[in-house]
C-alpha positions in Angstrom: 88.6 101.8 100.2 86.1 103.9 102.4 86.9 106.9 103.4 87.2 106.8 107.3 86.1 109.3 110.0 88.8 112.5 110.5 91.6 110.7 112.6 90.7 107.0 111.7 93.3 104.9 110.1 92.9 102.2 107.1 90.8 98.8 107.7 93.1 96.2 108.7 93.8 92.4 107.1 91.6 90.2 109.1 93.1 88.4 112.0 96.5 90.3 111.1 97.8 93.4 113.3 98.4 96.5 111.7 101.7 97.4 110.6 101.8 100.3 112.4 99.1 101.8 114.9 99.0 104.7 116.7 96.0 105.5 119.8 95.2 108.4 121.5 99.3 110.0 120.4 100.0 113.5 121.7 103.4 115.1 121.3 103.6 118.6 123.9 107.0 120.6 123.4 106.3 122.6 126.3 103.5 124.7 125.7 103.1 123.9 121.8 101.2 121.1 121.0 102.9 118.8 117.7 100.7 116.4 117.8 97.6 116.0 119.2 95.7 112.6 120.5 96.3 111.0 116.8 94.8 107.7 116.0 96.4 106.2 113.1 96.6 102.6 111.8 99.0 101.5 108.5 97.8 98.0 107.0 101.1 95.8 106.0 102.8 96.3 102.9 101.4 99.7 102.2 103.4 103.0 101.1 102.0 105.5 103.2 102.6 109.5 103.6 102.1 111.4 106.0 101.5 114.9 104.2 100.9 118.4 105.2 103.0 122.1 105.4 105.9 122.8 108.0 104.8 122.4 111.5 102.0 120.4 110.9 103.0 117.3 113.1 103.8 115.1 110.2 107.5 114.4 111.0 107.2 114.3 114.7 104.6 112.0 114.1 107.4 109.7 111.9 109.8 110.0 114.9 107.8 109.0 117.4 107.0 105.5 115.2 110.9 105.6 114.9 111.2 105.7 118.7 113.7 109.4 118.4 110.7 111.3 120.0 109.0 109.8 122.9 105.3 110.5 122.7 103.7 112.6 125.8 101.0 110.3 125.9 99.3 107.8 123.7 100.5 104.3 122.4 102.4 103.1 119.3 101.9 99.6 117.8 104.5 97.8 115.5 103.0 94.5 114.1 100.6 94.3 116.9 103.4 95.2 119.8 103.3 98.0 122.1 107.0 99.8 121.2 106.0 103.1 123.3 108.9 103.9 125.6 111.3 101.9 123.7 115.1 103.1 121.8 114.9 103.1 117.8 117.4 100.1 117.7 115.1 98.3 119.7 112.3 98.7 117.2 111.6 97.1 114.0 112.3 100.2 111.8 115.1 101.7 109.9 114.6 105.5 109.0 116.0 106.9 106.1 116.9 110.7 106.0 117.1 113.5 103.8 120.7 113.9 104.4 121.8 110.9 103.9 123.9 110.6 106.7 126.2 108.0 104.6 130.3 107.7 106.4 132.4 109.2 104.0 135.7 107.2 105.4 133.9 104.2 104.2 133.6 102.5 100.7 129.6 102.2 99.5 130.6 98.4 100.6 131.0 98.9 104.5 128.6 102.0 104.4 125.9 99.1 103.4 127.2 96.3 105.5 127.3 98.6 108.6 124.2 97.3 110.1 125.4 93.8 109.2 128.6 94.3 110.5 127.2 95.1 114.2 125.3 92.3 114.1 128.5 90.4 113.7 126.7 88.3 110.6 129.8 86.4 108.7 131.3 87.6 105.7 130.3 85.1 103.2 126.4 86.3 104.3 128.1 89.8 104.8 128.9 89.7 100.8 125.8 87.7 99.5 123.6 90.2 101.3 125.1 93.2 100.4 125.2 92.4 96.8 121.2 91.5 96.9 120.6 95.1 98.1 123.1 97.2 96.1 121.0 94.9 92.9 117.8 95.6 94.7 118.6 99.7 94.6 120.4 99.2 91.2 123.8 100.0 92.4 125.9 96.9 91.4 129.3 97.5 90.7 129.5 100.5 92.6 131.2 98.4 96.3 134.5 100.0 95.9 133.5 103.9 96.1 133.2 106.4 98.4 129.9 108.2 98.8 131.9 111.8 97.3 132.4 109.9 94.2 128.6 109.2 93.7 125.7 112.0 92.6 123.0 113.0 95.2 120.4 110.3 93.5 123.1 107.1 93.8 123.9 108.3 97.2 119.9 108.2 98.7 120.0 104.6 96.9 123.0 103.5 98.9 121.2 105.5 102.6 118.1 102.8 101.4 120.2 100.0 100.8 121.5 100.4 104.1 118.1 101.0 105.7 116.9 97.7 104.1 119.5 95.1 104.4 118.6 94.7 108.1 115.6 93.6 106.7 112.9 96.2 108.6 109.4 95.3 109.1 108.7 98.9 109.0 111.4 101.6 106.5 110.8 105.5 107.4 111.3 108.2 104.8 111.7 111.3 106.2 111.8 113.8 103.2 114.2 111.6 101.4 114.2 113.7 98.0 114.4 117.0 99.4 117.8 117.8 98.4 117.4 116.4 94.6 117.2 118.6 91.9 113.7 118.1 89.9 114.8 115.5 87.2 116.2 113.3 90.0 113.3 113.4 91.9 111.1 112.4 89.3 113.3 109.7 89.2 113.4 108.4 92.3 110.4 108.3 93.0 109.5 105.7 90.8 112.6 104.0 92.1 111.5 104.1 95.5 107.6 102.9 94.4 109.3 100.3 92.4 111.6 99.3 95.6 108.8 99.2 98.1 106.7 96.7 95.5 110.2 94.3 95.0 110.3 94.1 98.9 106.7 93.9 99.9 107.2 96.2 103.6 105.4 98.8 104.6 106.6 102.3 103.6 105.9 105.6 105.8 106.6 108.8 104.2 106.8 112.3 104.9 106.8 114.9 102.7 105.1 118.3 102.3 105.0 117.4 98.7 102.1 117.1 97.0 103.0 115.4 93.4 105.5 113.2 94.6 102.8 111.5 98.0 100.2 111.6 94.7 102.9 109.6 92.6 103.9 107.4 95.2 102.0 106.5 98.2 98.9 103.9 98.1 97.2 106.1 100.9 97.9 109.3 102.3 97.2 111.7 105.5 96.9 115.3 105.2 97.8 116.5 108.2 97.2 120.2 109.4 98.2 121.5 113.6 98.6 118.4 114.5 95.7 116.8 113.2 94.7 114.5 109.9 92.5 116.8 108.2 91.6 114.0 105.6 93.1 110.1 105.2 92.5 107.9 101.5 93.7 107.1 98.5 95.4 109.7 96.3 92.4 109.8 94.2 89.4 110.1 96.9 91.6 113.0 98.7 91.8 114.8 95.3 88.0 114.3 94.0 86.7 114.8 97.3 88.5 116.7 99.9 86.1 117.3 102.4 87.8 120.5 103.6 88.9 124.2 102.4 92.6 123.3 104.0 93.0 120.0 101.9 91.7 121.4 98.6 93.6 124.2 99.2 96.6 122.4 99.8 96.6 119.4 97.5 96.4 120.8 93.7 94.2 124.0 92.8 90.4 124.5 93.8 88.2 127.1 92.6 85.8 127.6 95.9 82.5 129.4 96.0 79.7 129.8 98.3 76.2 128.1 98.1 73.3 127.7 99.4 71.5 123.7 99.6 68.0 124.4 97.2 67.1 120.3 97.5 69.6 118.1 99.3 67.8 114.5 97.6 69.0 116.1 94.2 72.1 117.4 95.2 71.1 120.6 93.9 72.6 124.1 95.2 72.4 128.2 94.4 75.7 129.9 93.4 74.4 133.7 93.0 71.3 133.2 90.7 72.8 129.8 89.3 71.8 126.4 89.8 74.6 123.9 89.4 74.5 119.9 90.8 76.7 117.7 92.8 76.5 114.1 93.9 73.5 113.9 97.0 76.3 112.3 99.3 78.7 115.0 99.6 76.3 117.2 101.0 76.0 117.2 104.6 73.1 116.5 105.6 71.2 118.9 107.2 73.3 121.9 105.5 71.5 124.9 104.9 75.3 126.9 103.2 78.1 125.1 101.8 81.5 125.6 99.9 81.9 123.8 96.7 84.8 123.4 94.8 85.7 122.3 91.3 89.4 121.8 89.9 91.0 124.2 87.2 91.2 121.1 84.7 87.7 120.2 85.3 86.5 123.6 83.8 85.4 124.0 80.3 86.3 126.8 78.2 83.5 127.0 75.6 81.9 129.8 73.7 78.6 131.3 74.7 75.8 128.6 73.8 78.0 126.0 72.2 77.7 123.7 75.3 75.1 121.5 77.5 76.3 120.7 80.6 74.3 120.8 83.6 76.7 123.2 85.7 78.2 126.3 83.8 78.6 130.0 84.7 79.3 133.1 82.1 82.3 135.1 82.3 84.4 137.2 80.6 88.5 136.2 79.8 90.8 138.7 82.1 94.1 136.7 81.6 95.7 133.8 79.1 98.9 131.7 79.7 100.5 129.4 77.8 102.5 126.7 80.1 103.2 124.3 77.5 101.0 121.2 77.6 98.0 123.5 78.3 96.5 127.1 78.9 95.6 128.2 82.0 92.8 130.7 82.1 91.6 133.4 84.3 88.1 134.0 84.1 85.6 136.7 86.1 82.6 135.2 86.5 79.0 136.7 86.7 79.4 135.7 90.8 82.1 138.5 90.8 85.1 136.1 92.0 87.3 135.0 89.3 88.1 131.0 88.6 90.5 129.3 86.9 90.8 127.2 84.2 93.0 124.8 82.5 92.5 123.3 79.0 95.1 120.8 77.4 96.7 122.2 74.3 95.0 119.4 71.7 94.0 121.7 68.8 91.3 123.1 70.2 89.9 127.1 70.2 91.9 129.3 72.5 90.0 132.1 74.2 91.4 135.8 74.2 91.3 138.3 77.2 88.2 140.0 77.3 86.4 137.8 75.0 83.0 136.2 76.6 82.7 132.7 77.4 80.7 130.1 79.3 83.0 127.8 81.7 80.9 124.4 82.4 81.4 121.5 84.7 79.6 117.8 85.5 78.1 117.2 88.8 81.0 114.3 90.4 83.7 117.2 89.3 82.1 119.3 92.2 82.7 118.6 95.8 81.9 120.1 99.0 83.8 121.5 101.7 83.4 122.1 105.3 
């Protein structure tokens, strides 16, 4: 997929609307601004999330699709028609909350049927349609309870088997495993990946979570004050983030200053180093940059033992062990320490104060406004 301009949504299916589309969208609480003029477009049958820290407009942005917050100005899309202005039942979206919001006074039964049940759809269609979900989300046999008799991880199943049966063009999430304890999250979100796949709608997520929009979500956008800060897949956000905020925010970064020696080459100065990165993420015309390379991208190797284009000396000031790998923190001859994590596969491990070389190829750097 290419990467799009900062506030540009996904390519969309030839002669086929977007799923959802947003133009121009600004959300003003008085003198705060949410959101601010937001141009977003969602292809169909995508799981999208909407990512970024508290208050950075991500689920304002999710309500206003729902139709809960009106948007101050701009224009939302559903499937090619203009929804601005009009109530959530009126739209072709079912949210799904992180409290649940299930009736306790109800079996798991009605608490799924509700939606049917205003319809006033039959109860032989009632009963087929019902059972198809409760299979869909895994939860067969489970009609007769009450939501108190289920654990936190059955009970968001039944809140997306409700949220489904009406058959939605578009399903919210709006932190939907927040209030799971870390096993069940895991969990659930294959579940919920495996879900969106079986029913082939377009998914919109929000989460400030990092691992579970990576695990997830086809595409994702980082949001930051009320702007997207970077849109893509999981994997061009991570290998290229394009700025400070987003590597900061999604995974580790070690950052460092340098200046462009010969933009053709993609070669740069850190200190008296010369290290490389692909030509293309270089702005052109950039006299200083920020580059960044992950922790796992580092090598740990002793002094001489390697030949990598991009390395640096330093010395070990700190070593720890986290299980599937070691995660080391190095000062560097630049005088800013980096860190750097190496799987635990058999291989040397380094000592504090001991001298090593840490080394890196040329696509594991990126650049950062």
């Amino acid at each position: 997929m290419t990467t799009p301009e900062k506030g540009k949504g996904l390519a969309g299916v030839a002669g086929e609307p977007f799923a959802v589309e947003l133009r121009g969208v600004t959300k003003r609480f008085g003198d705060v601004v949410a959101v601010d003029s937001l141009d977003l477009t969602v292809d169909e049958n995508r799981f999208f999330a909407l990512l970024g820290p508290s208050g950075c407009g991500k689920t304002t942005t999710l309500r206003m699709i729902g139709g809960f917050d009106e948007p101050t100005e701009g224009t939302i899309r559903l499937h090619g028609e203009d929804v601005t202005g009009r109530k959530p039942y009126a739209r072709p979206v079912n949210t799904v909350f992180q409290s649940y919001a299930l009736f306790p006074h109800l079996s798991i039964f009605e608490n799924v049927a509700f939606g049917l049940r205003r319809q006033k759809v039959g109860d032989a269609d009632v009963k087929r349609r019902v059972g198809e979900t409760l299979e869909l989300v895994q939860l067969t046999g489970m009609e007769r309870r009450r939501p108190g008799q289920l654990s936190g991880g059955q009970q968001q199943r039944i809140a997306l088997a409700r949220a489904l049966i009406n058959h939605p063009k578009v399903l919210l999430l709006d932190e939907p495993l927040g209030a799971l304890d870390l096993k069940l999250r895991k969990e659930m979100q294959i579940e919920l990946k495996r879900i969106q796949n079986e029913v082939g709608i377009t998914f919109i997520h929000v989460t400030h979570d990092q691992e579970e929009a990576m695990t997830m979500a086809d595409s994702i956008a980082v949001m930051n004050a009320g702007h997207i800060e970077r849109l893509g897949t999981p994997h061009e956000i991570y290998e290229d983030p394009q700025s400070s905020f987003v590597a900061s925010f999604l995974g580790s970064s070690n950052l460092v200053e340098a200046a462009v020696v010969d933009l053709a080459r993609g070669e740069l100065a850190i200190g008296t180093r010369r290290v490389h990165v692909i030509p293309e993420r270089v702005p052109a015309g950039a006299a200083q940059v920020k580059i960044g390379v992950r922790p796992e991208k580092l090598g740990v190797h002793s002094p001489g033992e390697t030949t990598a284009v991009n390395t640096l000396m330093g010395t070990i000031a700190d070593v720890s062990f986290i299980g599937v790998s070691t995660q080391y923190l190095v000062d560097t001859e630049l005088g800013t320490s980096m860190a750097a994590v190496q799987q635990n596969t058999g291989g040397r491990r380094f000592s504090p104060g001991e001298q090593i070389t840490l080394a890196w190829a040329p696509e594991h750097t990126f650049v950062v406004r």
